[in-house]
Steps between C-alpha positions, in 0.01 A plus 500: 500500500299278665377500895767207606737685283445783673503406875851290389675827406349664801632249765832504320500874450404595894776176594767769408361780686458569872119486459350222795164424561416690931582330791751196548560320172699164416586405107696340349689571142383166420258256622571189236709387306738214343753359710635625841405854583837615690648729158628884601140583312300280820411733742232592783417857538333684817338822448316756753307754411264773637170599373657712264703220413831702602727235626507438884889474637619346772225186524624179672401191297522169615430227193493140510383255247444111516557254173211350413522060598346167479653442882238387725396757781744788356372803435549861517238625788400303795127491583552812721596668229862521640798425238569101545762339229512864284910621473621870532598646113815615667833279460638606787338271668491765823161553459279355735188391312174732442595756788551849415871561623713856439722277256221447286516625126411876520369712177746770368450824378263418258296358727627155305691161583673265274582147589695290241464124457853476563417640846232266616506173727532235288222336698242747351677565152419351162789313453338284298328365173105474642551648811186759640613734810255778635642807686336701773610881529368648809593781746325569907726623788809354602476179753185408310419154363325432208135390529193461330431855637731604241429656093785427357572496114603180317616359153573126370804445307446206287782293311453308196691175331654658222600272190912458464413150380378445152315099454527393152205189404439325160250472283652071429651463864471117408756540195785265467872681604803380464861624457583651171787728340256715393771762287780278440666645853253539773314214660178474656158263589315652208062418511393355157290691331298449173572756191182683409346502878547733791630492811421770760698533784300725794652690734433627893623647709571357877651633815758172541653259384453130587179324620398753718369823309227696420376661166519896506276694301682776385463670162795693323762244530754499218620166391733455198509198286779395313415299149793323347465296190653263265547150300529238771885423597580820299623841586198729562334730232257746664465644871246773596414594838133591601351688841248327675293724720303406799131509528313549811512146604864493510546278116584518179533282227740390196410310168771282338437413153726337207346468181587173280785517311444222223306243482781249627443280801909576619516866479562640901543896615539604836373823702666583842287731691686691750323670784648824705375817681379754249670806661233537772749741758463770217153510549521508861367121508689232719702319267414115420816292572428128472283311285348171573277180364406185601284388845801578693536857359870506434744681307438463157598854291481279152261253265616312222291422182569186285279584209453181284226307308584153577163263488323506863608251703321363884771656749289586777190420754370684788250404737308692742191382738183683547573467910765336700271409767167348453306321756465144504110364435328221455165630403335443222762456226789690711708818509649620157783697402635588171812472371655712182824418298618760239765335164682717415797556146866584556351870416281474786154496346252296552440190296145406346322174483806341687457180758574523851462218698432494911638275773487497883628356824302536775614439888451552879169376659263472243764354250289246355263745360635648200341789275357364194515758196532418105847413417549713215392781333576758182622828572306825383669811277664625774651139566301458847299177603323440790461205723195462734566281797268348767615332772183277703642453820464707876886426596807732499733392205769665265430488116846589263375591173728477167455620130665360280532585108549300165877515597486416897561893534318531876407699809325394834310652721380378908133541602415418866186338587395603836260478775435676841808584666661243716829327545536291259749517200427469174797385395490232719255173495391457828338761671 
């Protein structure tokens, strides 16, 4: 057994005794974890003990606590070391804060107290996902105020976002979809997907839906994956379902693969992949219950594969700037930007040695000086081409950039050219 092996079976072996450290002692019988910290199992304990560590009955204890806060000028202490914006633990809400009153908590028999989260103002209890409250425990004779004369004994409780949202990503997010009875019954907008390649779909975990959510690093999460198969628009042949566990950043991953059938250009198979919590409560693990995708993380619990080996075909550009803001100049030979477009199949891979042409439209003040670049260029194996665009003038001005393929598939992309802040618009052409 190791050291850190050791001192965990200690803490959790002297936790079920009546063994406290001397003097007055706040813990807690947990200090993080995932979620909101307000179970039966969240609880503050008070001890008192002697020299001899016998317990000492009878003690009044007054404790406090204050949640942690961006809010200007709040905090728990004054500068007098007086309690300022701190709460009392007790719900009663008869307390009056940091004095030592005869209806204080008082330690029992045992020399002990217990306060559940249950029992605490809701001001000072962790009552939510990345929340961080610290408690005071201290004890003095009755009418006295707390002050920075006082030792008292203190813990942090610390709440963490905890992953009931699952994010699913692909490996060919630029893949053509469209509606499609996949089975012969059941309809959905299935990705195209190329027999003999892979797709990999990742997984992670967040802490909400929609646009605003964070990532959770949590390891151990059980996800299962559902893998139906068949011949495109007939029943399906083959289902398996696979766990996915966790790793410690929170993600996990799953390969899709559909070997060629036959050498035939018309041959089509489908693979629904189903997503749903992999039994986490029986593990004591807080149970995944919606799955998303896309930029605006919704609910999406399924993917559909279109596995086919049609020829290639342009179905896709996407362009992206190197910044959206440059600053106008008319030194030397001007400021440059750069300006990327990607081709991409109906399988959503990149396509080699393509053409993409570039256009703009420039406006507002300095309108009349375009960006000059080279009109066209050929795309490299991962079907990217980049542009390189100067524009030789000091003025304000708004450039719209557009790709365009073989086939007039496109994407655009705004870069503003500015100068020193003022009032003018650069949309506009007078200043």
């Amino acid at each position: 057994m190791t050291r850190a092996e050791m001192a965990t079976f200690m803490t959790n072996f002297l936790a079920h005794t009546n063994a406290r450290p001397t003097g007055l002692t706040l813990q807690s019988t947990s200090y993080s974890d995932w979620g909101t910290m307000v179970a039966a199992t969240d609880e503050l304990h008070v001890s008192n003990r002697d020299a001899n560590f016998d317990g000492i009955v009878d003690t009044v204890v007054d404790v406090f606590g204050f949640q942690a806060t961006t809010t200007l000028n709040e905090a728990a202490f004054a500068s007098t070391g007086a309690c300022k914006d701190a709460l009392e633990a007790d719900a009663s809400g008869t307390e009056e804060l940091c004095l030592m009153e005869n209806s204080d908590y008082v330690t029992d028999q045992s020399g002990n107290i217990k306060i559940e989260a249950a029992d605490l103002a809701t001001g000072v209890s962790v009552n939510a996902e990345a929340e961080s409250v610290q408690y005071w425990a201290w004890s003095a004779a009755i009418g006295t105020y707390y002050s920075s004369a006082q030792t008292p004994s203190t813990v942090t409780m610390t709440s963490k976002r905890d992953g009931d949202v699952m994010h699913w990503t692909s490996s060919h997010p630029y893949a053509s979809a469209a509606a499609y009875t996949y089975d012969g019954t059941n309809s959905a907008s299935c990705h195209e997907a190329k027999f003999g390649s892979d797709v990999t779909l990742t997984l992670q975990l967040k802490d909400a839906t929609g646009t605003t959510n964070y990532n959770v690093a949590k390891s151990g999460v059980r996800l299962n994956v559902n893998d139906a198969q068949g011949v495109g628009g007939a029943p399906g042949t083959s289902m398996t379902n696979t766990v996915i566990t966790t790793d410690a950043d929170g993600a996990g991953s799953y390969v899709a693969s559909m070997a060629d059938p036959s050498s035939s250009a018309t041959n089509v198979k489908f693979q629904v992949l189903t997503f749903s919590d992999g039994s986490n409560s029986s593990y004591a693990v807080t149970t995944v219950g919606a799955f998303t995708t896309g930029a605006a993380n919704s609910s999406d619990t399924s993917v559909c594969l279109k596995w086919e080996d049609v020829a290639r075909d342009e179905t896709t550009v996407v362009a992206s700037v190197a910044s959206a803001y440059t600053t106008a100049s008319a030194t030397g030979s001007g400021a440059t930007n750069t300006v990327t477009g990607t081709a991409y199949d109906q399988y959503g891979v990149g396509i080699a040695s393509s053409s993409l042409g570039l256009q703009t439209y420039t406006s507002g003040v300095g309108s009349g000086d375009a960006a000059t670049f080279t009109t066209t260029r050929t795309t490299n194996s991962s079907g990217s081409a980049t542009f390189a665009v100067t524009r030789d003038s000091a003025s304000t001005a708004k450039s719209r950039f557009r790709i365009n393929d073989n086939e007039d598939n496109n994407a655009s992309k705004v870069v503003y050219w500015t100068i020193a802040p003022s009032s003018a618009d650069p949309d506009t052409y007078t200043a």
